[in-house]
Every structure is written in structure tokens, then in C-alpha cells.
Phi, psi and omega in degrees: 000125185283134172327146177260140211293126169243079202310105213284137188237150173252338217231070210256117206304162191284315189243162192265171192244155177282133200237146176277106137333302177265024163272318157242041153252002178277300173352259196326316162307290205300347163257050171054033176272143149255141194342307177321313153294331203285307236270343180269333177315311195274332148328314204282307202241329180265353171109294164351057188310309210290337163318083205269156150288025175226355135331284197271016161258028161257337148311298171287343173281329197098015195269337165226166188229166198288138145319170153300266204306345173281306180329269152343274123039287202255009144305328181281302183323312206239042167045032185206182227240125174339316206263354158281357183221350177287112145324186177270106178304144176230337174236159176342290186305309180302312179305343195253328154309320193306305184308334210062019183265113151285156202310324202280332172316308172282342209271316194285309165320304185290308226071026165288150186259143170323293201284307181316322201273294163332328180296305190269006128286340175281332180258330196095000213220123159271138176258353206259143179311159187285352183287313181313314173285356179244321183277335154337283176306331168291303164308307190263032196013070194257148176284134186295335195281351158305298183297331165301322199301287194293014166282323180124355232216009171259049098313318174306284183330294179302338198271341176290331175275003172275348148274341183300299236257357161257350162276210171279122191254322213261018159252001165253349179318292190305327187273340177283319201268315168277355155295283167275066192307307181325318179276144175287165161348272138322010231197311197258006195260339162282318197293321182297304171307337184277338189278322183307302178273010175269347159312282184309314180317290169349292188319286244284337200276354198263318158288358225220303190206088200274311168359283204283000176111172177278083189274346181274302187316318176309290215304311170323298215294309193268015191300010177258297197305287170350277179317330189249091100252318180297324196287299195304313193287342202246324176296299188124344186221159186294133148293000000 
């Protein structure tokens, strides 16, 4: 596997991306390495003096974890691919370490101004247009309700569909269908009659016997997982 391209930050992010600890001391063992070497690699060839080996067998314990740009670094170190040392991404920023991408890559990419693209990683909350957010999803294979997520914008999502399905579900089909330009029309307009009545189903067993709990409320509480559960069943495929 050819070294993955490492991309010069001058700037080296403030937070760390969530890191597999025991993905790489496995890496690392199975190419006959010991911290010392991983810690000259990155000395030698990445710029990084301050990298000792008990830096990076503090990295393998979990007690700190790698910057992106370190991250990156030592994915190159260990023969392997960024998204490989990458934890279960939760934000912009992990997905985009995953990738092995610096800020400046997506930001050029989108057609985004830097310091703007940076804002929103930092906060969560997108500013960028919806063709900008479908070339996202490109660049970084993000799945949509992952890309609601990390835009800042499945909250948005839940609270409507928690008026579809308690209200008039046929007055949220347009504002639900514009948000999520990607699914057709029909594909949302059914999946919403199906959560509205399966919503009232809820209600009606939650009156027959409240001893047992608030099942419209559970149902509320999980209306994301509903809904991409409904999408996937009826598509054929994972959102």
C-alpha cells in the first residue's frame, strides 16, 4: 500500500479526532516496530521533534490521543490508511481526518472560504448551500443521516418529523422533501404516513394500558432511527 500523501498544516488543529489506541499498537507490533521507531518516523520525515516514544505509547494506552495532523502522520508511519486509526467518527472534523484531508482541501473543494469552513467545523452548524453539502457527502462518503448529523441539521429533522407524525403528516412532506432534496417525493411521503400511523398505534396501546408505559413517547424520543429504518426498508439500502 503506497504512504498516504500528507499534506502540510502550519496550523495544527486544536482538538483531537477520536483515536483507536488498540489499532495501533496492533499496526504497529504486526511491522516489527517499537514506539521509538513509530516516534523517529515521525521526527525524521514529518517535522515533529517534540515526538518521543512515550508520546506515542501514550497514544497506545489512550491516555492522549494524536491531533489530525499527527494522526495522519502516523498512519503514513504505519503503513496504513487514516480511517484506520480513526475511532467512531461523530463530527465534521473526524470524518475528515478519516479521509486524511486537511481543512484546506474540503474548504477548496466546497468552494468555501477557509476561516468560514473552519467556523463550521467548529460549531457544527452549516452555512454552506445544498449542492455544497451533496459535494460533502461526496468527498467524505458520508451516508445522509450521517451528513444531517454532522452539518448540525438532524435536530432540525426530528423536530418535524415529530410534527409529521403528531399533527398532519401531509403538511410536512414539503418541508421534510426539502431538507432531504436527495430522497424522492413519494419515497417521503408514505414513509411519513407510515410513522403518523404507526405513532397513533403507539398512542392507542399506551391508553389501553399506561401501567406499562409511554409507548408514543418512546416512539418520539427514536423518530430518527424510525424514519432511516422506514427509508432503508423501503429503498433496499442504508441511508
Amino acid at each position: 500500500m503506497p504512504r498516504p500523501a500528507i499534506t502540510p498544516n502550519q496550523n495544527p488543529e486544536r482538538s483531537s479526532p477520536p483515536f483507536n489506541a488498540l489499532a495501533a499498537r496492533r499496526l504497529r507490533a504486526a511491522l516489527g516496530m517499537r514506539p521509538e521507531h513509530v516516534a523517529y518516523g515521525l521526527r525524521a520525515s514529518y517535522g515533529m521533534p517534540y515526538v518521543t516514544a512515550d508520546l506515542v505509547a501514550a497514544w497506545e494506552r489512550g491516555t492522549t490521543r494524536p491531533t489530525g495532523r499527527e494522526l495522519t502522520a502516523l498512519a503514513s508511519v504505519l503503513w496504513c490508511s487514516p480511517d484506520e486509526l480513526v475511532g467512531r467518527a461523530q463530527v465534521l472534523r473526524d470524518h475528515r481526518v478519516a479521509r486524511g484531508l486537511a481543512p484546506e482541501d474540503v474548504a477548496r473543494a466546497l468552494g468555501i472560504d477557509l476561516p468560514v469552513y473552519l467556523d463550521m467545523e467548529e460549531h457544527g452548524t452549516w452555512r454552506g448551500t445544498e449542492r455544497q453539502a451533496a459535494a460533502l457527502a461526496e468527498l467524505l462518503d458520508l451516508a445522509l443521516p450521517v451528513l444531517l448529523t454532522v452539518t448540525g441539521r438532524a435536530g432540525r429533522l426530528a423536530e418535524l418529523l415529530r410534527e409529521a407524525v403528531t399533527t398532519r403528516w401531509q403538511a410536512s412532506v414539503r418541508p421534510v422533501g426539502k431538507m432531504l432534496t436527495s430522497l424522492d417525493r413519494r419515497l417521503v411521503e408514505v414513509t411519513l404516513q407510515e410513522l403518523h400511523q404507526e405513532y397513533r398505534e403507539h398512542q392507542e396501546r399506551t391508553a389501553e394500558a399506561p401501567q406499562r408505559g409511554d409507548y408514543g413517547r418512546e416512539f418520539l424520543d427514536r423518530i430518527l432511527d424510525h424514519f432511516w429504518t422506514a427509508i432503508e426498508s423501503r429503498t433496499g439500502r442504508a441511508q
